[in-house]
C-alpha positions in Angstrom: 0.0 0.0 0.0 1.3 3.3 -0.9 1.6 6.3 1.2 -1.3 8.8 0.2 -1.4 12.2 0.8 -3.8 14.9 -0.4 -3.4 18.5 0.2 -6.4 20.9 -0.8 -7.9 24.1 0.0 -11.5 24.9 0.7 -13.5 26.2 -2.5 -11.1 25.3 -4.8 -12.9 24.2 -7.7 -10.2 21.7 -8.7 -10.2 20.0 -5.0 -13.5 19.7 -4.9 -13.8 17.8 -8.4 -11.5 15.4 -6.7 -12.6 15.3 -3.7 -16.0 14.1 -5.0 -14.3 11.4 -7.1 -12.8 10.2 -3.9 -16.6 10.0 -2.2 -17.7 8.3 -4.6 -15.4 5.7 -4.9 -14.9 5.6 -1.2 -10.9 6.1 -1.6 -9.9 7.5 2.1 -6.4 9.2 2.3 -5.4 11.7 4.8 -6.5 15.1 3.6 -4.9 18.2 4.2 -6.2 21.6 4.2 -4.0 24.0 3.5 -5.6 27.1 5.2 -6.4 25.0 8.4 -2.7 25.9 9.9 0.3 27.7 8.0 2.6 25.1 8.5 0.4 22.9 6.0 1.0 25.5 3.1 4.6 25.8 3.8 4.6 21.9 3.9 3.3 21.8 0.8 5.6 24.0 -0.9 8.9 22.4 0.7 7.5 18.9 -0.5 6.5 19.9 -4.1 8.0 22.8 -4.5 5.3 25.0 -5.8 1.8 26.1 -4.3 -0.5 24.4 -6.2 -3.3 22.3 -4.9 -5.0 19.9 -5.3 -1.7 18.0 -4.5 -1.7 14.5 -4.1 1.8 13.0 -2.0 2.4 9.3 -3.5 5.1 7.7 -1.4 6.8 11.5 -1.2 6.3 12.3 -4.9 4.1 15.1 -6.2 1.1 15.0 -8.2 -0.4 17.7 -9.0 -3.7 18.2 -11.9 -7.0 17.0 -10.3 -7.6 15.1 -13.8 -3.9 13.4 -13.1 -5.0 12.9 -9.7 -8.2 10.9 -10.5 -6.6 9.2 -13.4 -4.0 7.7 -10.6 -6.9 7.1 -8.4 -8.7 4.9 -11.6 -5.3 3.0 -12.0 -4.0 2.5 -8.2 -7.3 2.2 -5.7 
């Protein structure tokens, strides 16, 4: 089982398109929000580099692109 990661923000269009997909395939990763704390946005940028969400972290790799994102999803889970 891969480690799964996926960083978001709140009323971002592009989350939310994933994170429907997710619901309705019941795939359950640790989410996190990158407005909840400060230290989750400045995560996200020291582990990908950019600030971009929707992020998904596969075994400490980047993935950004919430159609790349569900793609993996539709191969992987």
């Amino acid at each position: 089982m891969k480690d799964l990661k996926l960083y978001y923000m709140e009323g971002c269009p592009y989350c939310n398109k994933v994170r429907k997909y997710m619901k309705e395939h019941d795939i359950d990763v640790d989410m996190v929000d990158i407005h909840a704390d400060k230290s989750n946005e400045e995560e996200l940028i020291k582990l990908g580099g950019k600030d971009q969400v929707p992020m998904l972290l596969i075994d400490g790799k980047p993935l950004y692109e919430s159609d790349d994102i569900i793609g993996w999803f539709k191969e992987n889970k």
